[in-house]
C-alpha positions, 0 to 999 in steps of 0.5 A: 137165600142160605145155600149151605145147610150146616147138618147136610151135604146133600141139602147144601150140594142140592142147593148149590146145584139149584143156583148153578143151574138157575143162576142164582149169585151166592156171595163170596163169603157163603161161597167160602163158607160153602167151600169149607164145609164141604172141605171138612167132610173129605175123610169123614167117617161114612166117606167112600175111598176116603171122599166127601162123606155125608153128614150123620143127618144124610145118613138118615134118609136114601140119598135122592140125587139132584136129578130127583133119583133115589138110591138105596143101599151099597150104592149109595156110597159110590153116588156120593163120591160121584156127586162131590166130584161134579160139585167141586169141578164146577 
């Protein structure tokens, strides 16, 4: 399986989180390439507070959190910070 989804962060952080909780490998060189991508979106226009902004394609659509949660509207920037944050510890 491919994890990293190149047009959204909330799909690739949603796969990784699938793996993590199932125990799923990701090869190192997706790792990384997973890494770089989520590196790349630090500052990124639509970030909260300077964070891991979502892509253009997230923007589209309500954030649904792993846990299957929808959230609308000025919320929505602050659950994405959140949401990076757990990512990257783990």
């Amino acid at each position: 399986m491919t994890y990293l989804d190149k047009t959204s962060l909330a799909k690739t952080i949603d796969n990784v989180s699938e793996a993590l909780l199932f125990g799923f490998d990701i090869d190192e060189r997706e790792k990384l390439e997973i890494a770089d991508f989520i590196i790349k979106q630090h500052g990124a226009p639509y970030s909260y507070a300077n964070t891991f902004a979502p892509t253009d394609e997230d923007m589209k659509r309500d954030l649904i959190l792993f846990t299957g949660e929808l959230s609308q509207g000025q919320a929505n920037a602050i659950l994405w910070a959140k949401k990076q944050a757990v990512f990257c510890e783990n």
